[in-house]
N, C-alpha and C positions, 0 to 999 in steps of 0.2 A: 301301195294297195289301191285295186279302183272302186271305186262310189261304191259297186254293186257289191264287191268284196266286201268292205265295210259296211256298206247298206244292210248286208246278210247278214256279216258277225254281231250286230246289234239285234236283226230282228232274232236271229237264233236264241241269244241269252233273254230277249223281251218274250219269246214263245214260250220259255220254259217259265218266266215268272207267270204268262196268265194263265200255263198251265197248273200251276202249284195255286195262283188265285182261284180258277175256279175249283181244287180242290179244297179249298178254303172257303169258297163260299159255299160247296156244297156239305161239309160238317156244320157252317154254323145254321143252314137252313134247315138241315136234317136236326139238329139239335135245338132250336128254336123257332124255323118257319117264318113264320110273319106275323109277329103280334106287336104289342104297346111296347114291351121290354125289346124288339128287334129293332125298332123303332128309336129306341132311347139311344141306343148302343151306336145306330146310322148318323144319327143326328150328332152326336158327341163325336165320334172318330169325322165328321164333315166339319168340323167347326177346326181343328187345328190343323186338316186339310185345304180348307177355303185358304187359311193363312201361309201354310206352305206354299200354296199356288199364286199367293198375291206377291208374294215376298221372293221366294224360295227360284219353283221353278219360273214362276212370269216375271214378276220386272225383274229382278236380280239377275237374272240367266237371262234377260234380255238387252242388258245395259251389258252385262260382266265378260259374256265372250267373247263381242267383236273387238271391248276398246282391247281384253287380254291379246289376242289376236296380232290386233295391231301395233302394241305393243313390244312384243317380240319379235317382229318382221323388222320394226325399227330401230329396237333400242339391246335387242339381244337377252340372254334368260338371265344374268346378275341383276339388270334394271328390272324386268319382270317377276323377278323373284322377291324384289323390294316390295313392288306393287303389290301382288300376292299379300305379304306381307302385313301392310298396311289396311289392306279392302279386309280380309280375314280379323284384324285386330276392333274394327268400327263393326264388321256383323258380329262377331261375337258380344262384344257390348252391348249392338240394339238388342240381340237372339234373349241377352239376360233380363233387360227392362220388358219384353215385350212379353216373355213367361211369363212371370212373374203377374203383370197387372194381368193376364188371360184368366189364370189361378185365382184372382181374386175377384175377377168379373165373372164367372161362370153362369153364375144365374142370369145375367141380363142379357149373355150371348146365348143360351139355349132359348131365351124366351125373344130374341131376336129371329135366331134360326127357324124354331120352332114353337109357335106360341100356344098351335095345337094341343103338343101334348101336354097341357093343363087340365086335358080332357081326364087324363087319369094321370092323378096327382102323384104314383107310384114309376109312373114313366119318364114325367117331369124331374123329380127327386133324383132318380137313377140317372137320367141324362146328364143332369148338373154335376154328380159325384163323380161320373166316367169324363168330364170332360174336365174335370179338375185335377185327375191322373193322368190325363193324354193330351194334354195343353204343350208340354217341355216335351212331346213330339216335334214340334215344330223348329225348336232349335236341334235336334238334333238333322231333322232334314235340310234343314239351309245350310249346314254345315256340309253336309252331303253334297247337294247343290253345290256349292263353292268347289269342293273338291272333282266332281264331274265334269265343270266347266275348264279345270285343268288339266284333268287328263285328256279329254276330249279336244283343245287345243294342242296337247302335243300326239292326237290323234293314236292315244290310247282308247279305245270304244268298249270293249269289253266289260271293263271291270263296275265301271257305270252302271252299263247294259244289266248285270249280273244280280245287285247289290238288291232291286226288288225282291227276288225269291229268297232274300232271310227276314223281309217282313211275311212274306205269306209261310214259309214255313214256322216261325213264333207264332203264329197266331192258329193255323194249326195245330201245333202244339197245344196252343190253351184251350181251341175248339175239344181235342180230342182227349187231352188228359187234366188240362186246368180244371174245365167246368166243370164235371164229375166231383172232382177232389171238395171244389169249392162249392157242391152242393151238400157231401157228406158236414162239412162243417160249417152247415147252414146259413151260408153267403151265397147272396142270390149268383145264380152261374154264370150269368153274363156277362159280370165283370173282369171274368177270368179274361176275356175279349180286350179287353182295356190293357193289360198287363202284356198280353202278346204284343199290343201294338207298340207298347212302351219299348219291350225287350228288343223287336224288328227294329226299332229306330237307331237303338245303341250297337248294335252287328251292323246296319249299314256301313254305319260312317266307321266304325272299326276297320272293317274288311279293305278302306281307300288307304287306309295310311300305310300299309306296304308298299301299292303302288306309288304314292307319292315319294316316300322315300328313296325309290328306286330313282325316280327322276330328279332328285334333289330339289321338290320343289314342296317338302310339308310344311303348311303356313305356319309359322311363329307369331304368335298372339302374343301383342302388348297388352301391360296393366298397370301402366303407370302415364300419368296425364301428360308428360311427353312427348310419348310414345302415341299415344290421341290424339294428340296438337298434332302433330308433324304428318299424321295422315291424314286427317280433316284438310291440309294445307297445299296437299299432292295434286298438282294439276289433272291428272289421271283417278283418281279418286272423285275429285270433281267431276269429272266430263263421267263418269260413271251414273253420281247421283245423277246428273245430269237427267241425265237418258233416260234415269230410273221412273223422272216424272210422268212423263206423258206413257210409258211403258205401265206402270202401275194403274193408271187411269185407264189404259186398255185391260188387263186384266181384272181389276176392276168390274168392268163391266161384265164380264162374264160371270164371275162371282156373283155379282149382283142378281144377273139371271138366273145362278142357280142357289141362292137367297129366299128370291120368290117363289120359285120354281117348289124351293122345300115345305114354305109356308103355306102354300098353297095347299099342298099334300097333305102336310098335317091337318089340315082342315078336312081331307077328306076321306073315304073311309078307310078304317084302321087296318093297315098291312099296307096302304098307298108308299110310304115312306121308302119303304123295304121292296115291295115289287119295280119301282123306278132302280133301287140300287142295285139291284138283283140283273136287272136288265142292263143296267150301265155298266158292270163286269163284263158282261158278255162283249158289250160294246168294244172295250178296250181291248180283244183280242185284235180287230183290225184296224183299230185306229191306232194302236201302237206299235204291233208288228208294220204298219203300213209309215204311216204320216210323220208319228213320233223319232221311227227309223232313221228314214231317209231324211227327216230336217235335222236331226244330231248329224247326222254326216256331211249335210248339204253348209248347213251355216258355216264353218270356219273355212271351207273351201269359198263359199262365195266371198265371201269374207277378204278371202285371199286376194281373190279375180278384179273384187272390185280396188284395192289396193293398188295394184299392180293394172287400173285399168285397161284391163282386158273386155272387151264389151262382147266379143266374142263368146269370150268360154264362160264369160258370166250367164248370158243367153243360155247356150248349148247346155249349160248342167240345170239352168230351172224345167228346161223342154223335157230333155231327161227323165227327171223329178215326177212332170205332170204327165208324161207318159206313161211310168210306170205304174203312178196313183190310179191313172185311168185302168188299166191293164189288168190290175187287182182289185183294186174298190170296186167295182163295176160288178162283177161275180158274188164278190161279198155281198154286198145291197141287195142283189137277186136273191142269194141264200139265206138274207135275214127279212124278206117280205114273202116269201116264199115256203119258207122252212124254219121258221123261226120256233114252234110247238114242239116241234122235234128234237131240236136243240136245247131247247128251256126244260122237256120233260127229261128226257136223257140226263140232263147234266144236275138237276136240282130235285127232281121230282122222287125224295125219299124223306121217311120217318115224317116229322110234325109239316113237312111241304106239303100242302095239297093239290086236289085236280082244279080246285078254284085258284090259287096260287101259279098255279101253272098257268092257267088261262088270263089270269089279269098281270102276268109277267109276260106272255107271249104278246099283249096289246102293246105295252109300253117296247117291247123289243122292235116291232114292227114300226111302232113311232120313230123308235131312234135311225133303225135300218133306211128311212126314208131319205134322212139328209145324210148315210153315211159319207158319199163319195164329197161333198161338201166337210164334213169333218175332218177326211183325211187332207183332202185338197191344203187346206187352211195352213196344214202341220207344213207345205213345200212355197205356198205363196208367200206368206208371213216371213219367212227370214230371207225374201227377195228383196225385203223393207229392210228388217234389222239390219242383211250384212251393209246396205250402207249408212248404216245410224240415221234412216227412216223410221222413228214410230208412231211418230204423229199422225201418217196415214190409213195406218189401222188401225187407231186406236177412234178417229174420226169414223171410218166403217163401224167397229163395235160397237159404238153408239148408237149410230141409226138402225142396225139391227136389234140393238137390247129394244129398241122401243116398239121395233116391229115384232117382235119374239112375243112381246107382252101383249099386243094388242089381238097377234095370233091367239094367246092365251085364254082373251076374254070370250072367242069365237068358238074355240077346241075344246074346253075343258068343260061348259056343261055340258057337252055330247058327249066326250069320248073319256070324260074324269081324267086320271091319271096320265091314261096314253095320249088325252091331248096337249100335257105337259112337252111329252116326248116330239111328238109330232110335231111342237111351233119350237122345239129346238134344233129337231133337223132339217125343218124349212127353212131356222136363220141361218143355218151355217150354210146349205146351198146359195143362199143369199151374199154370207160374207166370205166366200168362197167366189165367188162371179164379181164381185163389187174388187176382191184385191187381182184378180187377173186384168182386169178393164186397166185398173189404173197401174199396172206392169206393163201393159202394153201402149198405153197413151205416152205414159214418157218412155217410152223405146227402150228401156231397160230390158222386156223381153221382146223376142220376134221367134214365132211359132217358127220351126224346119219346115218344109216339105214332107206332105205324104199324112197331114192330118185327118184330111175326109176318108181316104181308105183305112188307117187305122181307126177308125172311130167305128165306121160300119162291120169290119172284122170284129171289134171287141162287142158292138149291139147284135153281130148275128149268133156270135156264139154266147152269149148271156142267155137269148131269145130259147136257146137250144135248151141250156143249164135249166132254164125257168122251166120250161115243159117234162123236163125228168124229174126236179124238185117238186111241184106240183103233184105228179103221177105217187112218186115215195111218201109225201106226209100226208096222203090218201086211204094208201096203198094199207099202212102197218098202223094199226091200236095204238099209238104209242106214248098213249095216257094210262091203258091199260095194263100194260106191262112194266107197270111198277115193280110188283116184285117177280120180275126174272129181269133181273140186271142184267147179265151178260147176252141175253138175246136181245135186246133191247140195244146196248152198247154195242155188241159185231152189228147188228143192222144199221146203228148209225155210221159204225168205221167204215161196212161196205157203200152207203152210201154216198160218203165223201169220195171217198177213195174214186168212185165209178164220176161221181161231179166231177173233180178236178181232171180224170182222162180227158170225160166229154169235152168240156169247157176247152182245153189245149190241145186234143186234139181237131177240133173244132177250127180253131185258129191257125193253125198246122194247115188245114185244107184249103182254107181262104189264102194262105200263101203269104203269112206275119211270118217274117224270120223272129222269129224268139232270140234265138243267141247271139245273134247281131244287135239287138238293142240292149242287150244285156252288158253284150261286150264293151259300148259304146261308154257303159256307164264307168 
């Protein structure tokens, strides 16, 4: 199967999850909006999230692939099946200790997170109880994680790609028939929210173990101190934590950014919390269909290349990569600084969502839309490092951007409150986006093809084109007004896209970009 094949099959099943996401986020807004209690709810499902992403998808899945990788190119899948075995038996154990104290520290991580919502002492409360339920999320998703990282090695992409949309369907679920139930039997409704996310976690990792089995590769967890010894002892095991260090200190830092990022929030006025999350959904349609995509596909193949040094096709698939991110982000970025009201009304703007809501989420969407092509970028440069057990050099970048991100902060945030959150987050990522290309190309790891200044002006002329129709359309139609006439409201935004992405390609088509030849290529 090539890149683009798989590139696709990923973003297909990643399209359907932000599709079920934003219906997900539009019940819970329509059923709660943006107040203290949405607020509680944000803060609590972020906090075993920040840990999933330190642990889970960032270091772990950035140590776990390549050495799995390499492993099996060398030693064949009975020895990687050991491995597997071993790394599975040490996560499960930390996955037990680390619930466990989360459950019992609740109050001092919400008041870490958010020290804000002390503001109302009923938001505080709530936050700490919902994140005493939704803590042992986090073992269920590294388990996930663990499991993804092998199918994805034996270049299984789907089922991974998939396993999103039964947390956004559970919590639909709760949005749609939980809270009701749980308001007749007067339990506050939001926590019906908690419970969804509980049940998505347990369906995920369900849903892998077929596909493992098919492969013969479902981890066997030891429980006896043996069985501990003996992989604690695993040269491969090792070189895993290894990795894990300065991998974790890179993620890390981005947590950290979005840390402050939350505290900050909570400090400011109420519904901030919730308009950033509101907006960072939206975000994740292109940053996952794009960046997320194509680096699950790109990592065990570079992976490969650089194995088998091939300096060639290790080149030729990051150019690829940064081709296509260009090709697509580029559009995207225009239609989220452009069209961004249009999108946020349409998709959110029903029941307790306001016109005010809409407006202080179209700021913060605009903020992120600024550094998107920078966000996606990140997802195709970054594992130009990992595949060759490089993490030290990004994680050296995340740094100097976490402190540039903040000091943007100090500048952005009395002006622009909330959205200047957003805004020196997608400054830093243009930032750490430009800082890992430089150092791709300084040690010659990559070297651009031929034919970048013509592609680069074909993708700004037709952007240029897109912007002046997106402009004319979120003019043109009320479309704060039409709240309630959903379907006219919704065809005018379907017709709108629909007519954007002609322009935009055929636009491209005229300047004389073969499309299906770079497509091909991949």
């Amino acid at each position: 199967m090539s890149l683009f094949k798989s590139a696709s099959t990923v973003s297909l099943f990643t399209l359907m999850s932000r599709i079920t996401g934003l219906v997900r986020e539009l019940l819970i807004a329509s059923a709660f909006g943006a107040s203290a209690m949405t607020d509680a709810f944000n803060v609590a499902f972020r906090i075993p999230n920040l840990f999933r992403r330190l642990f889970a998808e960032g270091a772990f899945s950035q140590a776990f692939v390549p050495v799995l990788a390499a492993n099996k190119a060398q030693h064949g899948e009975a020895a990687t099946k050991l491995l597997i075995d071993r790394v599975a038996t040490l996560l499960s154990w930390s996955l037990l200790l680390t619930c466990v104290l989360g459950v019992v520290a609740a109050p001092l991580l919400v008041w870490a997170m958010a020290s804000g919502l002390q503001q109302d002492p009923r938001g505080f409360e709530a936050a700490v109880y919902m994140t005493r339920w939704m803590f042992p999320y986090i073992g269920f998703m590294s388990l996930v994680a663990l499991s993804s990282g092998i199918l994805n090695t034996w270049r299984h992409f789907a089922v991974p790609a998939a396993t999103p949309v039964l947390l956004n369907l559970s919590m639909i679920a709760a949005a749609w028939l939980g809270a009701p139930w749980f308001k007749t039997l007067g339990i506050e409704p939001v926590y019906a929210l908690g419970g969804g996310v509980m049940l998505g976690g347990v369906l995920q990792l369900a849903v892998q173990v077929p596909a493992l089995l098919r492969l013969g590769m479902l981890p066997k967890i030891g429980w006896n101190w043996a069985v501990i010894k003996d992989a604690c002892a695993d040269p491969a095991t090792k070189n895993i934590a290894r990795l894990m260090l300065p991998a974790l200190l890179g993620v890390s830092v981005a947590q950290i950014s979005l840390l402050i990022n939350t505290q900050i929030a909570s400090h400011l006025a109420p519904g901030s919390v919730s308009w950033l999350t509101y907006a960072d959904r939206l975000m994740e349609f292109p940053t996952a269909m794009l960046g997320v995509a194509i680096g699950v596909v790109l990592m065990p193949q570079l992976a490969a290349a650089k194995g088998a040094n091939d300096a060639l096709k290790y080149s030729a698939m990051l150019d690829w990569g940064l081709r296509l991110v260009v090709l697509l982000a580029v559009p995207c970025a225009v239609a989220l600084l452009t069209f961004a009201e249009p999108l946020v009304a349409t998709l959110y703007h029903y029941g307790a969502f306001s016109d005010r809501d809409v407006r202080q989420t179209t700021t913060a969407l605009m903020g992120y839309g600024a550094g998107l092509l920078g966000l996606v970028a990140i997802k195709v440069l970054a594992p130009g490092f990992y595949a060759s057990q490089d993490i030290k050099t990004p994680v050296r970048i995340a740094v100097v951007v976490l402190v540039i991100t903040q000091l943007l902060n100090l500048v952005l945030v009395p002006y622009f409150q909330h959205a200047g959150l957003a805004l020196a987050i997608g400054v830093g990522a243009l930032i750490n986006a430009l800082c890992l290309l430089i150092g791709l190309l300084r040690r010659g790891s990559y070297k651009p093809a031929a034919g970048w200044g013509r592609f680069a002006l074909q993708v700004l002329a037709a952007s240029a084109l897109l912007a002046v129709f997106l402009l004319w359309a979120a003019g043109s139609v009320n479309w704060i007004g039409l709240k309630f006439h959903y379907f006219q409201r919704i065809g005018s935004l379907a017709l709108v896209l629909i007519a954007s992405a002609a322009i935009y390609f055929i636009a491209l088509w005229a300047s004389g970009l073969k499309l299906r030849q770079l497509l091909r290529h991949g």
